[in-house]
FIKOLGU-505282 format. One record per residue (C-alpha): residue number from 1; x, y, z. Coordinates in steps of 0.02 Angstrom, whole numbers, plus 50000, padded with zeros to 5 digits. Layout:
BEGIN
(atom NUM, (X, Y, Z))
...
// end
This chain:
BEGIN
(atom 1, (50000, 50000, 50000))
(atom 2, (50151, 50121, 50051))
(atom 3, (50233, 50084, 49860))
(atom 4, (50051, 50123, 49782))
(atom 5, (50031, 50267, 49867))
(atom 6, (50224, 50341, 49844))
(atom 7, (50205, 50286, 49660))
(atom 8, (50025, 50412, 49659))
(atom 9, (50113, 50542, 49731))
(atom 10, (50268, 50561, 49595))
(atom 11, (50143, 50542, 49461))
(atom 12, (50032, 50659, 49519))
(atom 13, (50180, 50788, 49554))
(atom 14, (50243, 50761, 49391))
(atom 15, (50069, 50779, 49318))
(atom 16, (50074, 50937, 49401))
(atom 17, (50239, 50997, 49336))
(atom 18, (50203, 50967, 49173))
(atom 19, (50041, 51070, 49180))
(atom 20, (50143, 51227, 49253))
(atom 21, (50269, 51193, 49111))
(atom 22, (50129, 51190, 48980))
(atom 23, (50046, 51332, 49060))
(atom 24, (50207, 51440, 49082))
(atom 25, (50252, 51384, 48899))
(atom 26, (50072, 51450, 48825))
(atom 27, (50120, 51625, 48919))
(atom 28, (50273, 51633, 48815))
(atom 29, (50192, 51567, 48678))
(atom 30, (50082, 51716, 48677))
(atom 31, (50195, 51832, 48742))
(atom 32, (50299, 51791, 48582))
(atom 33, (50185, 51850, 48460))
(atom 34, (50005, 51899, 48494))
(atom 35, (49875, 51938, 48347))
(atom 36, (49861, 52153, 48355))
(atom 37, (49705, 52243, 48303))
(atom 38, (49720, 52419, 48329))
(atom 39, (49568, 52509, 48288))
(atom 40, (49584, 52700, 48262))
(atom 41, (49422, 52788, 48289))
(atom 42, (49399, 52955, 48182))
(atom 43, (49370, 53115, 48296))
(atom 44, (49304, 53005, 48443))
(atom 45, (49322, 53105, 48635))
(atom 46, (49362, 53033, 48784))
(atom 47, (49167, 53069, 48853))
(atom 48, (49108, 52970, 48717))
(atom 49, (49143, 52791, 48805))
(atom 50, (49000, 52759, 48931))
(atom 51, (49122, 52668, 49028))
(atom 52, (49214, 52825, 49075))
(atom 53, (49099, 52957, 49079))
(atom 54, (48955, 52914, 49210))
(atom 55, (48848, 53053, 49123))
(atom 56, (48866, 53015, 48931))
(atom 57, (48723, 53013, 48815))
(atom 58, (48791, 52883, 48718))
(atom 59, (48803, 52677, 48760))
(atom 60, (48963, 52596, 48698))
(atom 61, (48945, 52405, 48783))
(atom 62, (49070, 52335, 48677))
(atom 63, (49206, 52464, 48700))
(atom 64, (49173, 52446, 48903))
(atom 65, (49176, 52274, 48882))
(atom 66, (49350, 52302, 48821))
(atom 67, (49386, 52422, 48971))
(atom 68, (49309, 52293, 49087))
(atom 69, (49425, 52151, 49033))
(atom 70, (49589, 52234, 49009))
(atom 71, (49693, 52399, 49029))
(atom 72, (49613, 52592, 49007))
(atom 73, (49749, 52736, 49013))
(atom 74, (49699, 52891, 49099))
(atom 75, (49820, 53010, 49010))
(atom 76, (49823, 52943, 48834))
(atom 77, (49881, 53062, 48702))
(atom 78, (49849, 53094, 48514))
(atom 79, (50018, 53165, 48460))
(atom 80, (49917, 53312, 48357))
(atom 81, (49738, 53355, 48374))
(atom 82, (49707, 53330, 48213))
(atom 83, (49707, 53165, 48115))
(atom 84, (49855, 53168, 47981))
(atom 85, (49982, 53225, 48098))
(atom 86, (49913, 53100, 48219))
(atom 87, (49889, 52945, 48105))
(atom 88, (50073, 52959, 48043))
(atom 89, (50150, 52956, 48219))
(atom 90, (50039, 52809, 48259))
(atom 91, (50151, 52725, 48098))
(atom 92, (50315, 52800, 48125))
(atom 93, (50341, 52838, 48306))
(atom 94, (50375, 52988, 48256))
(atom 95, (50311, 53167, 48295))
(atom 96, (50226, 53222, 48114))
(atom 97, (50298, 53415, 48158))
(atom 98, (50477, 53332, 48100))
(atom 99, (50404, 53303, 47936))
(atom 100, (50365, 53432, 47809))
(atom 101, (50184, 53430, 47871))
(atom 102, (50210, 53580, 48014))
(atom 103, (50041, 53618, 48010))
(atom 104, (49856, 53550, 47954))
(atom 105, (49797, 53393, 47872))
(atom 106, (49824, 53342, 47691))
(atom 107, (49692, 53346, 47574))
(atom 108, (49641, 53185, 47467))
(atom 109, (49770, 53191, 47312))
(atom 110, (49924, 53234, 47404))
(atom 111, (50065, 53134, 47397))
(atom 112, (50155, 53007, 47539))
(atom 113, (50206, 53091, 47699))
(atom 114, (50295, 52941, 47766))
(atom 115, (50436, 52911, 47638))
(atom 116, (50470, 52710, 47565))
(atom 117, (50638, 52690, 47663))
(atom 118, (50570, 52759, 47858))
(atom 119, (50534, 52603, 47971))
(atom 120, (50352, 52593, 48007))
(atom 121, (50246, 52491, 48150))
(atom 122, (50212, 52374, 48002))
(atom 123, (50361, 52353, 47921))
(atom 124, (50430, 52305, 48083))
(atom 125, (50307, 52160, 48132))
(atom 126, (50307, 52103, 47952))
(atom 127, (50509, 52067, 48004))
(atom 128, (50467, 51995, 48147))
(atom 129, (50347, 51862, 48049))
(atom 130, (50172, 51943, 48054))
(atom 131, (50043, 51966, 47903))
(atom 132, (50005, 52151, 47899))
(atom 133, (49847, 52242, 47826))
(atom 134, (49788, 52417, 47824))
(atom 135, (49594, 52421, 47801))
(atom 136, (49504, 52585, 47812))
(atom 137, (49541, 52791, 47808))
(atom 138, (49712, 52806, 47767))
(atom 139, (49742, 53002, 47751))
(atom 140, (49916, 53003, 47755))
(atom 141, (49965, 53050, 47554))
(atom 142, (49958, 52918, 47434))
(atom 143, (50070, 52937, 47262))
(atom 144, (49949, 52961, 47124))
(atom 145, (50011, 52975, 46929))
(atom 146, (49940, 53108, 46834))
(atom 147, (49881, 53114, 46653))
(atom 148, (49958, 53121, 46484))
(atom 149, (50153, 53142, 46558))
(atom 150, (50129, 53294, 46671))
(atom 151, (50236, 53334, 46799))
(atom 152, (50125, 53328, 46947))
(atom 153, (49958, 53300, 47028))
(atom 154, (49842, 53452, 46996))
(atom 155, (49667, 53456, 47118))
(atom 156, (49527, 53590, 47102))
(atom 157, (49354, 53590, 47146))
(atom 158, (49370, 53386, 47177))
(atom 159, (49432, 53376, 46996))
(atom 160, (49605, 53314, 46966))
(atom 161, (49733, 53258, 46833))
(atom 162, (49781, 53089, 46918))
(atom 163, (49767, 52918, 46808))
(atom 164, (49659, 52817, 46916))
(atom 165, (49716, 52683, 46783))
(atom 166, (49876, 52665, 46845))
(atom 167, (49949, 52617, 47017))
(atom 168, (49947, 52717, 47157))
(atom 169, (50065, 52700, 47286))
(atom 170, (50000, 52663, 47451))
(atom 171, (50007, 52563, 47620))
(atom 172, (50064, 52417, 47549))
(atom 173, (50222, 52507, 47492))
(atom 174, (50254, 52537, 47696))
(atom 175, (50276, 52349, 47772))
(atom 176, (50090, 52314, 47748))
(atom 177, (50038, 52152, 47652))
(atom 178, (49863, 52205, 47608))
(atom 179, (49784, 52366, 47598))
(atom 180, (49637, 52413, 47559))
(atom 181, (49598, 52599, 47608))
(atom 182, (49507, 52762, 47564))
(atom 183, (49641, 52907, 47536))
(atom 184, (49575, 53024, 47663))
(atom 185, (49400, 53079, 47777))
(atom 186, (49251, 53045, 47727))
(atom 187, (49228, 53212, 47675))
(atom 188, (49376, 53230, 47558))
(atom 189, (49381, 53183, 47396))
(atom 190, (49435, 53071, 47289))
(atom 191, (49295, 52951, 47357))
(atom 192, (49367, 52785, 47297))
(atom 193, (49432, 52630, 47387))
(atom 194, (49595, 52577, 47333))
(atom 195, (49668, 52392, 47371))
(atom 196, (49853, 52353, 47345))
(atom 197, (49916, 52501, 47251))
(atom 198, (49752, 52470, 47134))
(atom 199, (49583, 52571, 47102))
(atom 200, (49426, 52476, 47134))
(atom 201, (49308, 52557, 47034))
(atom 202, (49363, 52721, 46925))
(atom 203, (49305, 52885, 46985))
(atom 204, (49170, 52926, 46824))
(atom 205, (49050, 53022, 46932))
(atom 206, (49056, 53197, 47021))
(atom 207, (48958, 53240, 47180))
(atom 208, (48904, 53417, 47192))
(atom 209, (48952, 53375, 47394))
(atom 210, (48826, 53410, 47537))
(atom 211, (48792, 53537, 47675))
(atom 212, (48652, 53479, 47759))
(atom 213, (48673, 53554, 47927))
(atom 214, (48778, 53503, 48079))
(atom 215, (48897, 53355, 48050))
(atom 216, (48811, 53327, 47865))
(atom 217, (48926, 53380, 47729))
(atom 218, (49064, 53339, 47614))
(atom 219, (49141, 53424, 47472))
(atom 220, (49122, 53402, 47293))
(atom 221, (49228, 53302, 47190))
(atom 222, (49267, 53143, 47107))
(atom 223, (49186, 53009, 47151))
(atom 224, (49155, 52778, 47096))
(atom 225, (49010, 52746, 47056))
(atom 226, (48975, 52633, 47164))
(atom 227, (49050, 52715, 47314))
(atom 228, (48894, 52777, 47439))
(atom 229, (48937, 52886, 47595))
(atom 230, (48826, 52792, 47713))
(atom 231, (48882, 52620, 47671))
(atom 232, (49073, 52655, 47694))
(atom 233, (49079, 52630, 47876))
(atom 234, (49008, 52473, 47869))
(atom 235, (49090, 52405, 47710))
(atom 236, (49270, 52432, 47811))
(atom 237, (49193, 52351, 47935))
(atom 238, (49151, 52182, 47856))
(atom 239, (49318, 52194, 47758))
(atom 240, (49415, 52191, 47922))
(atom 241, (49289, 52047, 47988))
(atom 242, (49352, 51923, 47807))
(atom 243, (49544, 51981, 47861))
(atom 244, (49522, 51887, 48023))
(atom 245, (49429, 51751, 47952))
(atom 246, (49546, 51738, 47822))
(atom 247, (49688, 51716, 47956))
(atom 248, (49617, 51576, 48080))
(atom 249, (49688, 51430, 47979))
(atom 250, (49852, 51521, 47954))
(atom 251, (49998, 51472, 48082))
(atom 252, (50063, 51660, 48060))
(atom 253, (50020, 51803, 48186))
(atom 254, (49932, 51946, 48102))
(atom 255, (49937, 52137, 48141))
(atom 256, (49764, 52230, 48062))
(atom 257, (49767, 52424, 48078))
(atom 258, (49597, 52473, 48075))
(atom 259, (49580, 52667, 48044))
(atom 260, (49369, 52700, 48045))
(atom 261, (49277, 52849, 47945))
(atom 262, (49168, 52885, 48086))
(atom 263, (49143, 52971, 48211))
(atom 264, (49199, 53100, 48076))
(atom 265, (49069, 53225, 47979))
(atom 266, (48965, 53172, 47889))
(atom 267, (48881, 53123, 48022))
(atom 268, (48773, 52965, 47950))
(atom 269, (48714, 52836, 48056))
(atom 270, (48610, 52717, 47953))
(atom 271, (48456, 52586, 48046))
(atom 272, (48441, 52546, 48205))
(atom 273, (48596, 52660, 48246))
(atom 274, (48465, 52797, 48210))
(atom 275, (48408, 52865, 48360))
(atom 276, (48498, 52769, 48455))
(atom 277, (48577, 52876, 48575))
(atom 278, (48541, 53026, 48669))
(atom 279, (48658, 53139, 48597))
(atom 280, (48596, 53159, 48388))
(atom 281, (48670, 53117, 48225))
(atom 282, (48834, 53116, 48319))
(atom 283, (48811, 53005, 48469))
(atom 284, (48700, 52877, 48342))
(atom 285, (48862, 52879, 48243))
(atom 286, (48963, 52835, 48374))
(atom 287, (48855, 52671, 48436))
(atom 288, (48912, 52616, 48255))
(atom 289, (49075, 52652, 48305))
(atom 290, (49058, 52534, 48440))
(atom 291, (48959, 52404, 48322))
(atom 292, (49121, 52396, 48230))
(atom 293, (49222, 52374, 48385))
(atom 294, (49091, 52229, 48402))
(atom 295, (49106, 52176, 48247))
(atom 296, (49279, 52115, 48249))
(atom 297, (49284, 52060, 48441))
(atom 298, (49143, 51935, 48387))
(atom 299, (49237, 51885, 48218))
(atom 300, (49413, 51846, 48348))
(atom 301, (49312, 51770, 48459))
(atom 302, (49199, 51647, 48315))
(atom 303, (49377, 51614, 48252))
(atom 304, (49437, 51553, 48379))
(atom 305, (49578, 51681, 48385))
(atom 306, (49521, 51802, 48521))
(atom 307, (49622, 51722, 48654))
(atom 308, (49768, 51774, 48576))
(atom 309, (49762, 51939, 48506))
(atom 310, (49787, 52116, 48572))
(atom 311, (49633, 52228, 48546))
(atom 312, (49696, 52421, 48554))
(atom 313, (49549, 52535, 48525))
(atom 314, (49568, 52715, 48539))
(atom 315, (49567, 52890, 48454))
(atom 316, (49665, 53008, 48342))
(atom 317, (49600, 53156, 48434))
(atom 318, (49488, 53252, 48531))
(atom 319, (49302, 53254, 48480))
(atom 320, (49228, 53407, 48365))
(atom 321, (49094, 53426, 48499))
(atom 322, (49048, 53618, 48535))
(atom 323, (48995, 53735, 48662))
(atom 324, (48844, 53749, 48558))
(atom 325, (48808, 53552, 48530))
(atom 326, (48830, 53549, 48714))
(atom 327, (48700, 53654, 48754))
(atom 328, (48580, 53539, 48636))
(atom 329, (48621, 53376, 48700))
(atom 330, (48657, 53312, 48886))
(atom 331, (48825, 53266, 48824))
(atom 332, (49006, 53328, 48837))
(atom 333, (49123, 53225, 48694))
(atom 334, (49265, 53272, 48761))
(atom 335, (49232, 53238, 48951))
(atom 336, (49291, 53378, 49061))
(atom 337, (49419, 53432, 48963))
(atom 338, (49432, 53613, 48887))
(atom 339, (49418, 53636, 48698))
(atom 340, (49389, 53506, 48559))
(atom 341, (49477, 53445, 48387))
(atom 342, (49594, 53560, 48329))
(atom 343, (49648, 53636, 48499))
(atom 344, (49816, 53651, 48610))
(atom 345, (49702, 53625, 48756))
(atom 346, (49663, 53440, 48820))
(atom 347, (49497, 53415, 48736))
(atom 348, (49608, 53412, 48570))
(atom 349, (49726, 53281, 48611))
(atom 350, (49676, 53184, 48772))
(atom 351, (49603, 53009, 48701))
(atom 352, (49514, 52865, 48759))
(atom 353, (49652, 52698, 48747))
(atom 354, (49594, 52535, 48773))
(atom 355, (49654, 52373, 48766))
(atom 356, (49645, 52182, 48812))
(atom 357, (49732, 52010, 48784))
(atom 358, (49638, 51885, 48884))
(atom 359, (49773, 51799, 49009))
(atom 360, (49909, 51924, 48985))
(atom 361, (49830, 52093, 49016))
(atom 362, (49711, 52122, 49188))
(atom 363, (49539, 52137, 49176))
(atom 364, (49497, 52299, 49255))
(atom 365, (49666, 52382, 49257))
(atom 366, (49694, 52568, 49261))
(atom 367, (49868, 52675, 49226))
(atom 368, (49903, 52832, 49249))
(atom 369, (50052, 52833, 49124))
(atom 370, (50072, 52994, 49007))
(atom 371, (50068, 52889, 48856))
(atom 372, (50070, 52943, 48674))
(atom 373, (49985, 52882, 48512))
(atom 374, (50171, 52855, 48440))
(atom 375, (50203, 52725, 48564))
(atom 376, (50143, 52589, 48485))
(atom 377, (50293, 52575, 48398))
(atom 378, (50441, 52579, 48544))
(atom 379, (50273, 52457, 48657))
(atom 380, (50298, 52326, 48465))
(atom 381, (50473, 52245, 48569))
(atom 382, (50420, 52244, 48730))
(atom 383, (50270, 52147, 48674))
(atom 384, (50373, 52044, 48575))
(atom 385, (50511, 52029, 48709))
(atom 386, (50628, 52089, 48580))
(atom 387, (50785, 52217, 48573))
(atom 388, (50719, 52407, 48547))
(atom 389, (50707, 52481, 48396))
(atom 390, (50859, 52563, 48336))
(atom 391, (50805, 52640, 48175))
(atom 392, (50670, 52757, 48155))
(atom 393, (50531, 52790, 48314))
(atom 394, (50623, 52926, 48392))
(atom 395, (50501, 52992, 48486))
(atom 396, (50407, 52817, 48536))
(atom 397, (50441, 52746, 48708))
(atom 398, (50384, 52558, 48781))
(atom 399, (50246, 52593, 48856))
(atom 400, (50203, 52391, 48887))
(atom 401, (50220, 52364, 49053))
(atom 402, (50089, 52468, 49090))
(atom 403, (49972, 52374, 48991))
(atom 404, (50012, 52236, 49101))
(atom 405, (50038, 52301, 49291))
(atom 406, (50012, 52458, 49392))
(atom 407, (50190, 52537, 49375))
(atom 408, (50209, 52674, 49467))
(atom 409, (50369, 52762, 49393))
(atom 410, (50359, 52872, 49246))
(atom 411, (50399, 52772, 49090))
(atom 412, (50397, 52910, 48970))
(atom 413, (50485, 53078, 49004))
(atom 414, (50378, 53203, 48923))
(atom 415, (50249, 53218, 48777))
(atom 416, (50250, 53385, 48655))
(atom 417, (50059, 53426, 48594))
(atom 418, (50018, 53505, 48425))
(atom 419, (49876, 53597, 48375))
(atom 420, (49809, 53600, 48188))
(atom 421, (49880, 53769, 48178))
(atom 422, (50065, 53730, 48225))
(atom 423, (50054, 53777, 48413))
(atom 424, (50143, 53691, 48529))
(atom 425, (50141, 53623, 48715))
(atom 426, (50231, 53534, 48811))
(atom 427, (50155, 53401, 48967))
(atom 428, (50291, 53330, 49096))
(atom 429, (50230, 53248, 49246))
(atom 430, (50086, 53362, 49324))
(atom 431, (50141, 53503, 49236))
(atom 432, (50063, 53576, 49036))
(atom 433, (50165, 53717, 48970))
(atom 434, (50094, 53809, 48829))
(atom 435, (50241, 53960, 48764))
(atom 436, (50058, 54056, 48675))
(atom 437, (49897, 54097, 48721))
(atom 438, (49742, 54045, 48641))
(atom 439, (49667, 53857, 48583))
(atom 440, (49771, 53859, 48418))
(atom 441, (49644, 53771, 48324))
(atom 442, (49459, 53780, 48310))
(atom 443, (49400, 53865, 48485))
(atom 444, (49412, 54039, 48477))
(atom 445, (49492, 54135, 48501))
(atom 446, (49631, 54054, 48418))
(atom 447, (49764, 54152, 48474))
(atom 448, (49764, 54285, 48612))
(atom 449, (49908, 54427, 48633))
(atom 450, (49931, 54455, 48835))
(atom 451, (49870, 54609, 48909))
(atom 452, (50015, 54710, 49006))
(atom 453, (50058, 54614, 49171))
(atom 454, (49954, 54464, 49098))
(atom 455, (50069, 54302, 49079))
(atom 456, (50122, 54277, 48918))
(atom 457, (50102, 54080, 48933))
(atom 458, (50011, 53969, 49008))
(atom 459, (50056, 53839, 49145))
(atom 460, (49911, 53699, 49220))
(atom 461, (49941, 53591, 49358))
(atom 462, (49863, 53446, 49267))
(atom 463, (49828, 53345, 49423))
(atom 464, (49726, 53454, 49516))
(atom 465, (49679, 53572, 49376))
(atom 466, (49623, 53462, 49215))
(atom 467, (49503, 53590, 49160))
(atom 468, (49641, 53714, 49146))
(atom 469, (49565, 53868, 49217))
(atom 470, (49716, 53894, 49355))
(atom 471, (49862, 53987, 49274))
(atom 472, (50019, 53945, 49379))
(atom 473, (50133, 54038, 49247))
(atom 474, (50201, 54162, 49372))
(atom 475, (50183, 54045, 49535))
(atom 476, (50299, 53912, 49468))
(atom 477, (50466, 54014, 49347))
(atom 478, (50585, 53871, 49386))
(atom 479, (50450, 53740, 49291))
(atom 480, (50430, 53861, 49158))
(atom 481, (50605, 53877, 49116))
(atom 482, (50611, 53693, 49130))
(atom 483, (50472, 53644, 49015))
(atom 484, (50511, 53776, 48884))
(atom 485, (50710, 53717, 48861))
(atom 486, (50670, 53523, 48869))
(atom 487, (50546, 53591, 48736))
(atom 488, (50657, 53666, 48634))
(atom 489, (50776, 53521, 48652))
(atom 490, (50656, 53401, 48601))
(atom 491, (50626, 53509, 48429))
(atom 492, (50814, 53539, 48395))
(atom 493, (50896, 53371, 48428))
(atom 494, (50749, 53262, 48308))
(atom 495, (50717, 53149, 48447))
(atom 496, (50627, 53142, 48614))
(atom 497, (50644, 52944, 48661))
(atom 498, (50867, 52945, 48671))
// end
C-alpha cells in the first residue's frame, strides 16, 4: 500500500509539473507574438465611452467590455489634434511636426508623407513574421500619377489630373501586406477605395458635395460609382471581419490596423443606429463606432483567435463637439476637458486607449502613464520581448508594462502637443506648458496677445487642475524655464525617446 501510494504521489507531482510547464510555455507562447488589432476611431472624445463618463448620452457596451477586461489609460495622448499629423505618428513613432507637414491635414490627392525607406509599425512586425493589413481611412498621402506625362498631381474643385488607371502608391508600399483603404476623411475627395496600390472602381461620377446642417457635409469632387457615403463605415467594417477570418487557419500572427471613417462628419448613422443615443446624429454615429468594435471582437472570438490577440481601441483626437452642441444635447464628447479637435488644450489631444489580451493583460486595470499615440511603435518589442528599435521611432517609448501592471514610475519623460495650427505644448509629469495663448485650432479665440502684466504663457497643474482654468505661469518660473528648454531640446535634437 506504502509503494502504491508513493508511486501516486510522483505521478501526480509530475502531472502537476508538466501542467505549470505547459501553462508557463502557453504565456510565452503568447507573449511571443500575439494577433494586434488596433482600431483608430475618427474624431472620437474621451466622454464618448460610457464606461468612463458616468453622464454620457451615448452607450458603447462593447468598447466597456474592452475596458472591463483589460487595461484603460487615463492620460492617453493623440500626438496632434488633428488626424494626419496623428495617424502618421501612430506608423512611425515619430512626431509628424519633424516632417514637412508643420501644420494641418492633407487633402485627398496629396502625395506620401511617410517616405518608402522610414521604418514603420508594420514594416517592423512584418520582420518579425506577422501578416500586415491596412483596412480603412488612410489620410496620410498616397502617390497618384497624373495624366498624359505631366509633371505633377493638379486638384481643384474635387477635379484632378491623376490616372486612376495606373497604380497608386499606398500602404502596401510601407511593410503592409494588404491594403485596402480610402485616401482620406470621409469628406475629402477622391471618394474611391483603393486595394494594393490598385483602384477599385474608377472615379466617372462627380458629387456636387453636401451641406446639410451640423455634421452633414462633404465636398464636391470625384467620386466611383459605386462608392455611397453611408455604406462606407460598414463596408470597412466587414472587410476587416474576412481579414480575420481569412487568418484563423494560418499558423502566422497577424497585425490589422483598423483606421474607421466615423465618428467623423458626415455624420450618418444608418438603421437601428438611428436614434439610438441621446446625443443626435453624432452620438448615433458613434454606437456604430462601437458596432464595429463589436464587429471584429465577435469575428476573433467565432475564430477562435480572440484568446490570443491584442485589441487596442482608441482615438486620433479630441472630439469636434461644441459649446453649442453641448447646450443641445446632455452630452460633453470630450469629458471635462477644455476645447475640442483642433485645439492646444486637452479636449484636442487627450484620448480614450483601450486594450485587452485575455490571460496576459488584467481585467479591470487602470494606469496613469502619460502615454502617446506614437508609442505603439517603441510598446511593438516589449510585446514581443525583443531588442528596441534602433532605426526610426524617435520619439516612441515602451509603454508595455503598463498594459500589464500598475507601475508606478514614469515610463515616458515628456509628451509635446500640436495643435492643427502649429502651436505647441509641452506636458511633463503634472505640469502643461503652453509658450502662447489661445486654443490654436478651432476654439476661439485662436490666438490671444497678453494684456500688460498678463502672463504671456500658460502653465496647468494637470493633476489638480484638468480643466485648465488655474494659470500657475508666474507661481511656478523654475518649471517654466524647465518645460520651455526640454521643449526646445526636444525640437532641435529630432528625437525625444534617446
Amino acid at each position: 500500500m506504502y509503494i502504491l501510494r508513493v508511486l501516486i504521489i510522483c505521478v501526480l507531482i509530475t502531472s502537476s509539473k508538466s501542467n505549470t510547464e505547459a501553462t508557463q510555455q502557453d504565456v510565452t507562447n503568447k507573449t511571443k507574438a500575439p494577433n494586434i488589432v488596433y482600431i483608430l476611431a475618427d474624431d472620437m472624445g474621451y466622454g464618448d465611452l460610457s464606461a468612463l463618463n458616468s453622464e454620457s448620452a451615448i452607450q458603447t457596451p462593447y468598447m466597456d467590455n474592452i475596458l472591463k477586461n483589460g487595461v484603460h489609460f487615463t492620460d492617453a495622448h493623440s500626438n496632434s489634434s488633428v488626424c494626419t499629423p496623428t495617424r502618421y505618428g501612430i506608423i512611425t513613432g515619430r512626431y509628424a511636426w519633424r516632417s514637412p507637414l508643420k501644420k494641418g491635414v492633407l487633402h485627398g490627392y496629396k502625395p506620401a508623407l511617410i517616405e518608402e525607406s522610414r521604418p514603420t509599425v508594420a514594416s517592423y512586425l512584418k520582420s518579425n513574421g506577422y501578416t500586415t493589413a491596412c483596412i480603412g481611412k488612410w489620410h496620410i498621402g498616397l502617390d497618384m500619377q497624373p495624366k498624359d506625362g505631366a509633371q505633377k498631381v493638379i486638384a481643384k474643385d474635387g477635379i484632378s489630373n491623376v490616372d486612376f488607371s495606373k497604380r497608386i502608391k499606398d500602404p502596401s508600399d510601407l511593410g503592409f501586406d494588404y491594403s485596402y483603404t480610402m485616401p482620406a476623411s470621409l469628406d475629402i475627395p477622391p471618394y474611391v477605395y483603393i486595394e494594393n496600390g490598385k483602384t477599385v472602381e474608377l472615379p466617372t461620377e462627380y458629387t456636387k458635395g453636401k451641406n446639410e446642417g451640423r455634421g452633414v457635409m462633404w465636398r464636391p469632387g470625384e467620386k466611383a460609382p459605386n462608392f455611397v457615403f453611408e455604406e462606407v463605415l460598414d463596408h470597412f467594417t466587414k472587410k476587416s471581419v474576412s481579414f480575420i477570418n481569412e487568418q484563423q487557419d494560418v499558423n502566422v500572427p497577424f497585425f490589422l490596423y483598423f483606421p474607421l471613417t466615423a465618428p467623423h462628419k458626415p455624420w450618418l448613422p444608418v438603421g437601428e443606429a438611428i436614434g439610438k443615443s441621446k446625443a443626435g446624429l453624432y452620438g448615433d454615429y458613434v454606437t456604430m463606432v462601437d458596432d464595429a468594435v463589436g464587429a471584429v471582437v465577435n469575428a476573433l472570438k467565432e475564430s477562435g483567435q480572440l484568446e490570443n490577440t491584442l485589441i487596442i481601441v482608441t482615438s486620433d483626437n479630441g472630439s469636434n463637439w461644441t459649446e453649442r452642441d453641448q447646450e443641445k444635447y446632455p452630452h460633453r464628447a470630450n469629458y471635462i476637458y477644455k476645447g475640442r479637435k483642433a485645439d492646444i488644450y486637452d479636449g484636442g489631444h487627450r484620448v480614450p486607449y483601450i486594450a485587452q489580451w485575455p490571460g496576459v493583460i488584467p481585467a479591470g486595470l487602470e494606469s496613469n502613464q502619460l502615454m502617446c499615440t506614437t508609442d505603439l511603435f517603441a510598446t511593438l518589442p516589449g510585446i514581443l520581448n525583443q531588442p528596441q528599435i534602433e532605426k526610426g521611432a524617435e520619439d516612441s517609448y515602451n509603454l508595455w508594462p503598463a498594459y500589464t501592471s500598475n507601475v508606478k514610475r514614469p515610463i515616458r519623460e515628456a509628451v509635446v502637443h500640436h495643435s492643427i495650427y502649429g502651436m505647441f505644448s509641452i506636458r511633463k509629469g503634472k505640469w502643461k506648458y503652453t509658450p502662447q495663448l489661445g486654443s490654436g485650432g478651432f476654439t476661439k479665440p485662436k490666438t490671444v496677445e497678453p494684456k500688460p502684466n498678463e502672463a504671456p504663457d500658460t502653465l496647468y497643474d494637470m493633476i489638480n487642475d484638468p480643466e485648465e482654468k488655474n494659470n500657475l505661469y508666474n507661481t511656478h518660473p523654475e518649471v517654466v524655464k524647465e518645460l520651455d528648454q526640454l521643449l526646445e531640446t526636444y525640437k532641435n535634437q529630432g528625437f525625444s525617446n534617446k
